[in-house]
N, C-alpha and C positions, 0 to 999 in steps of 0.2 A: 572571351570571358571564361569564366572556372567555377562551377560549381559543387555543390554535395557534401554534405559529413557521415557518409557510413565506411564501412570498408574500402568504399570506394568513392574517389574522387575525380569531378567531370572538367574537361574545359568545354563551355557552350557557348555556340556565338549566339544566340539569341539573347532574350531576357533571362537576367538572371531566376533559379525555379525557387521556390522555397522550399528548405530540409525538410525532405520528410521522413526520411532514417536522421538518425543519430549514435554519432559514438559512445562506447561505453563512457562514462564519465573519468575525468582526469582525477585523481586524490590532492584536494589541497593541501593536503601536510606535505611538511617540509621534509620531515622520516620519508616517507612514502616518493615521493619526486625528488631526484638530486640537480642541483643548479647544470643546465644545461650543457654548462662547459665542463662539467666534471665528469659527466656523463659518457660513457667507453662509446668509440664511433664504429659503425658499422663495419660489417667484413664484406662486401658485396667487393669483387675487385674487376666483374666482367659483366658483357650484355649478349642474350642472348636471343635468339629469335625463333618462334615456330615457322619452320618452314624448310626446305625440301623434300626428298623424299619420307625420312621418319615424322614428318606433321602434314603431310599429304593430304591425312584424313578427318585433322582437325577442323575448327568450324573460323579458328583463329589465323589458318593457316596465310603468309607472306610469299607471294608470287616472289619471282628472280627480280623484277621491276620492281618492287615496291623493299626488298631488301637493299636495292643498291642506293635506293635513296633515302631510306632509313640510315643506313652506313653515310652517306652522306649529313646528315642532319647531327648525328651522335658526333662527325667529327667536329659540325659547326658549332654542336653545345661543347663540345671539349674547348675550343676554341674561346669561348664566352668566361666558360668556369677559369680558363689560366687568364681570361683580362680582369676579372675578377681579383682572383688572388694575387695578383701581382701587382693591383691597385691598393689592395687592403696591406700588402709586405710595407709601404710606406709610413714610417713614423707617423708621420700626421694625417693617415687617410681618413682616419676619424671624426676630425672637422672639416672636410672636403662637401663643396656643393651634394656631390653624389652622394654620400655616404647619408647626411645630412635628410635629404630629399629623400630618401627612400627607404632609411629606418631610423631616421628621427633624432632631432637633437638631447635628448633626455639619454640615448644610447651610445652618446659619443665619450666613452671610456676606453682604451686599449685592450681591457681584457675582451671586451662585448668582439669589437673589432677582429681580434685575433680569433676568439672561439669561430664566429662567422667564417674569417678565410680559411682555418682549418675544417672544420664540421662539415661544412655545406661543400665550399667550391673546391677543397681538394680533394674532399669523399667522390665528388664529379667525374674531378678529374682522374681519379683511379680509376673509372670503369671504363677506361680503353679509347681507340677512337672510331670503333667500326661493333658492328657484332662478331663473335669469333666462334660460334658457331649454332647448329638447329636443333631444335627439340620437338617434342612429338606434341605438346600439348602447351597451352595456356595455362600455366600452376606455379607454383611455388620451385622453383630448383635452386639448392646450394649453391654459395656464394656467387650467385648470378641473378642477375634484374631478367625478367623475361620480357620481352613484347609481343605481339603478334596483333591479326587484321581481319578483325571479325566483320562483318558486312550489319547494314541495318536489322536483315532479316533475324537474326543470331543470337545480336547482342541490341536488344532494346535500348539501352542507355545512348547506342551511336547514335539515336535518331537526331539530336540534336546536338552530337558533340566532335570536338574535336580527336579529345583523348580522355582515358580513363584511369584512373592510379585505381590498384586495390592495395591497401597495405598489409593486410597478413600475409597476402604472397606475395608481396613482392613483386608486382605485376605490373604491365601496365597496355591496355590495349588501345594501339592507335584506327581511330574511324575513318571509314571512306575520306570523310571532309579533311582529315590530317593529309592526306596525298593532293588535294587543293588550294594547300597552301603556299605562298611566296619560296621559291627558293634562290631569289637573287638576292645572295646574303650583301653583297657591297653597294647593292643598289639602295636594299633597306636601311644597311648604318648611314647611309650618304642623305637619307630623307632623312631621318631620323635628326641628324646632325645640321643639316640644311632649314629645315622645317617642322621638324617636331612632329611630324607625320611617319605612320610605319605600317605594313600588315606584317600581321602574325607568322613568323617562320616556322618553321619544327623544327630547328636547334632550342627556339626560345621554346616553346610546348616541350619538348622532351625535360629540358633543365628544369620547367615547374613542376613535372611530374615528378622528377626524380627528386627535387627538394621533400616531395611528399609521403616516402617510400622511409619509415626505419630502416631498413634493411641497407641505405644508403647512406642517411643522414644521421641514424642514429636516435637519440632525444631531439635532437633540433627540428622533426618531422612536421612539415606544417598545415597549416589549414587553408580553406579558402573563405576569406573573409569579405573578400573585395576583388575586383578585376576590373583591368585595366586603368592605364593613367591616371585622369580623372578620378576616380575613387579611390584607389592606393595611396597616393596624395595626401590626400583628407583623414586617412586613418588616425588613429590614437597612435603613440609611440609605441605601448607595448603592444600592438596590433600587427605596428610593422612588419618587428622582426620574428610575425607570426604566421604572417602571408606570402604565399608560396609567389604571386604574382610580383611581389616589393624584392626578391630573391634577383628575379627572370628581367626586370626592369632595372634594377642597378647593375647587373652581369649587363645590357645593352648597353646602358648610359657607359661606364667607363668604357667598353669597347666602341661605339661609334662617335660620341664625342668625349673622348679624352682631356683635350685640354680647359674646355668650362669643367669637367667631372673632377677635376684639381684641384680647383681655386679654392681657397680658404677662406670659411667664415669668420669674422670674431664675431670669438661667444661673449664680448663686454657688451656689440650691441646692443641696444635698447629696439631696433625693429624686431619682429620676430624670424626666427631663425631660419623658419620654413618658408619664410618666404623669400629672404637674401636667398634661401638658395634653389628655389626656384628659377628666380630673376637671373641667377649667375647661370643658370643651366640651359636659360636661352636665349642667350648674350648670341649675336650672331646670326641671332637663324630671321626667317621670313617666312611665318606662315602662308600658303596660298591664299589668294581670295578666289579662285575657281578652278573647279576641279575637269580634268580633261573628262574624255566618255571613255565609262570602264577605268576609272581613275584608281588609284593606291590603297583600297583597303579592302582586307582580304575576307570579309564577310560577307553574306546574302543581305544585307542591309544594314542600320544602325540607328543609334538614337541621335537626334537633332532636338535640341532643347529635352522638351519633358516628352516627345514623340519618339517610336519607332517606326522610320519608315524602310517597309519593306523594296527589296533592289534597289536600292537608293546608294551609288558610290563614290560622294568625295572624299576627301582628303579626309582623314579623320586623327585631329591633334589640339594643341593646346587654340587654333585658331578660332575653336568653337567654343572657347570659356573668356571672359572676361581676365585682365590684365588680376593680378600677377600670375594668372594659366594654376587657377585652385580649385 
């Protein structure tokens, strides 16, 4: 889950918190805001990390272990962001289950499309596929995304998070709990694809993050409205392609299940749209009905109906919502 609207923005696996910062307010004039796609995209072209020698002494600072698999994750989001764009290069990927599903059928025009595969997933995929090199601090540095690994003690917001976007710098600080996460990427697309079930990687966390960074994405910078599946789903259209999470879950969907993230809706339909593509998106799979012990998801617990129970680990997918998985 992802929370926060101030400078800084959380992923939390608990309940979601309620905002208690807020951003400066956006200017509704039309003068004042330029239509998104018109909007000049970021210059960020690298990633960089606090850590060796020169961030030794920071509070941010990234051991040799926890860089390599950082570099590891940043190449598995690069990986996400080119199935992304390579999905949206398609004439029709606009009316596609995926596309559909995850930012709405009110958004299915070519131009929406294309600004998306431009703005977001190839801004992505500019920033390399590793970090390429260390810095002394957690701050703002030119034309580079920073990370670094601040412990609970440090940085209060970790206490309950995965990771933290700031967007004036360009930041973005991954918590203990982000080096607990899944790192069997084909194990994940293979549930995902199989079952509709996933834990949280950090490719997918770093790609939400980075959707949320100007400095990356430009105007397109998003918010966190909603998290995970389940409620992503449900959003309003223009919500969708507002939510950093709707980003991070159609980058998965066309990478682990490709061939339902295809299929084509017609828009003469008279069902509604979101929900053909739903339906089409898990054509195929078989939710579990019981989860092993220490079963596939990658939190300290979860919600089950209107409860959170704590340590509590099955499967956690469309198996626990009612048909058509809304």
């Amino acid at each position: 889950m992802l929370v926060q609207r101030h400078a800084t923005l959380a992923l939390f696996v608990f309940s979601v918190l309620a905002n208690a910062l807020t951003l400066g307010p956006r200017s509704n004039s039309s003068e004042a805001k330029p239509h998104r796609w018109l909007a000049k995209r970021s210059e960020m072209k690298r990633i960089v990390v606090v850590g060796g020698s020169i961030g030794a002494e920071s509070h941010a600072h990234c051991t040799p272990h926890q860089v390599r698999r950082i570099d590891e994750d940043i190449a598995w989001m690069r990986k996400l962001a080119a199935s992304a764009y390579n999905f949206l290069l398609k004439e029709d990927s606009h009316t596609t289950a995926a596309y559909i599903a995850w930012f709405g059928a009110n958004n299915t025009d070519r131009k929406t499309a294309d600004a998306i595969r431009r703005e977001v997933y190839d801004a992505i995929w500019d920033l390399g596929d590793d970090t390429d090199a260390y810095v002394g601090e957690l701050e703002g540095y030119s034309g580079a995304v920073v990370l670094g690994c601040p412990d609970t003690t440090t940085e209060p917001l970790c206490e309950n998070a995965v990771a933290v976007a700031n967007r004036p710098g360009n930041f973005a600080r991954l918590c203990p709990l982000y080096f607990q996460q899944s790192f069997d990427y084909e194990e994940q697309f293979r549930s995902w694809r199989m079952s509709r079930t996933r834990s949280l990687t950090g490719a997918e966390t770093l790609l939400h993050e980075m959707t949320h960074l100007p400095g990356v994405v430009g105007s397109w910078n998003t918010d966190d409205i909603a998290y995970e599946k389940d409620k992503c789903l449900l959003l309003r259209d223009a919500e969708m392609i507002n939510n950093a999470d709707n980003y991070m879950l159609f980058a998965l969907e066309v990478r682990a299940n490709p061939d339902n993230a295809a299929k084509q809706i017609d828009m003469k339909a008279e069902e509604a749209k979101y929900k053909i593509a739903r339906r089409l998106l898990a054509e195929g799979s078989s939710p579990p009905v019981e989860a092993p012990a220490g079963g596939p998801f990658g939190y300290p617990g979860m919600w089950i109906a209107n409860q959170y129970v704590a340590g509590h680990f099955p499967p956690y997918g469309y198996s626990d919502w009612p048909p058509p998985w809304c």
